[in-house]
N, C-alpha and C positions, 0 to 999 in steps of 0.2 A: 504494500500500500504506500501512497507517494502523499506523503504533507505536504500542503504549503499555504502559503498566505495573499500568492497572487498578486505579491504587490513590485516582485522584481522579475527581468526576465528570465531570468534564470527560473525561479520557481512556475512562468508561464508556462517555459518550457518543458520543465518537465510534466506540469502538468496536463499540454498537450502530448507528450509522448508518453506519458501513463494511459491517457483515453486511448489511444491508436495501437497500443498494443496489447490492452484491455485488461489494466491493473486501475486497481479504485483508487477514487482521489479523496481528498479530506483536509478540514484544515479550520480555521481561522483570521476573517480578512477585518479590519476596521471596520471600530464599528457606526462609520459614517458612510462606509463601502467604497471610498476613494484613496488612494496611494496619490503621490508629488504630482502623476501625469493626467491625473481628472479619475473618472468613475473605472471602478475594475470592470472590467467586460463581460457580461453575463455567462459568456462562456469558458472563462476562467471562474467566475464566480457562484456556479453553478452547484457546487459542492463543496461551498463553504460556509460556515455560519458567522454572524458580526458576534464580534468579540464583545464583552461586558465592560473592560478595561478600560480606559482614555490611557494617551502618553506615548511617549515617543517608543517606535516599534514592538507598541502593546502587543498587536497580533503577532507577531514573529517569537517572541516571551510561551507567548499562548500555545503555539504551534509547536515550539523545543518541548513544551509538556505534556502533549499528546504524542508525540514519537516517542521511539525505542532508541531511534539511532538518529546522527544529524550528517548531512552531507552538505558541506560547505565550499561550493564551485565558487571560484575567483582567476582574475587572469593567471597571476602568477601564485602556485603552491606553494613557495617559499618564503613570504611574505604575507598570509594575508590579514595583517594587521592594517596592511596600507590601504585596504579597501574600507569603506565607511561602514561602520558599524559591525565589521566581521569579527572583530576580537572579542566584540561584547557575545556575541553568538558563540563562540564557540566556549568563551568562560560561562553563559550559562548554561552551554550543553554540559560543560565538565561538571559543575556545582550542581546539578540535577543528577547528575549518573548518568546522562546520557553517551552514548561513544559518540564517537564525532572524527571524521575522515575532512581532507582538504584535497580536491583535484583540481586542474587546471585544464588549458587547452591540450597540453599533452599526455594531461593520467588516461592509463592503460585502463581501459573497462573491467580486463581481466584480473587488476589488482583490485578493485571497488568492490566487484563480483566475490574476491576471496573474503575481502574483510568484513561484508555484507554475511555469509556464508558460515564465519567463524560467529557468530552473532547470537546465533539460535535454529531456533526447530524451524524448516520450510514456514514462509509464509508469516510466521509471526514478527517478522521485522517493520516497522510502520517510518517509514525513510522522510525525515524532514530534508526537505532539496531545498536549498537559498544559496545567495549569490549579492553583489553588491545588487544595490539600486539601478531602474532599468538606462537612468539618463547616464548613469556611470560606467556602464558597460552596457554598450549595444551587444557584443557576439556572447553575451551572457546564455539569452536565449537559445543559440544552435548548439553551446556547449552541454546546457543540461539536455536538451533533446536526446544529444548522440549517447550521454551517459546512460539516458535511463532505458532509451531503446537497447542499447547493448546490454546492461544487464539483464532488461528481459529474456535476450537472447542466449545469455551466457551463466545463469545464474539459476542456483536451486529455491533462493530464495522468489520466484516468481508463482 
């Protein structure tokens, strides 16, 4: 199952390549129903509920505590502090017990797919996908896409 909040393209993405290769979506978006760039898209927002919370990246808070695990897509792996608000995500995946992976343009599917894999029992994985802001990374989007379509393709956990 693919989290998200809908509000970067990163999480659009994956949440378009969870419906097309027919994994359930879930999630969390503001609860005003808009991100920086105007209204979430019905068809992103389709399968998410407004969050109760106000504040800054309420629903994404909300979302690390509905998953099992957090996948955290940024340009660069090695850094992604340098991305807005990705350091706060990933210390609340830690302070929650959540796992928490960091891939880039160039993480291997088949590594995600292990670490996803080492995780638990088929299926019981619930994979929060985020990524910087959509105005901050356009190719945000095609990277969770290729992620999560591959591990459907490569993965027990599917």
């Amino acid at each position: 199952m693919i989290v998200h909040s809908g509000q970067t393209g990163v999480e659009r993405g994956a949440c378009h390549a969870a419906r097309a290769v027919g994994l359930p979506t879930l999630g969390v978006m503001p609860s005003d129903g808009r991100d920086e760039l105007g209204r979430i898209p019905p068809e992103i927002s389709a399968d998410l509920v407004a969050g109760l919370e106000r504040g800054y990246r309420a629903a994404v808070r909300s979302c690390v505590e509905l998953a099992t695990a957090v996948l955290v897509v940024v340009p660069v792996a090695a850094a992604p502090s340098r991305f807005t608000a990705m350091s706060v995500v990933i210390s609340a995946a830690a302070k929650s017990g959540r796992a928490h992976y960091v891939a880039d343009t160039v993480t291997n599917v088949h590594d995600v797919a292990e670490w996803i894999d080492s995780l638990g029992p088929d299926g019981a994985t619930r994979l929060f996908v985020t990524g910087p802001r959509g105005t901050r990374w356009t190719s945000g989007e095609a990277v969770a896409r290729r992620l999560v379509s591959g591990l459907a393709q490569v993965s027990a956990w599917r």
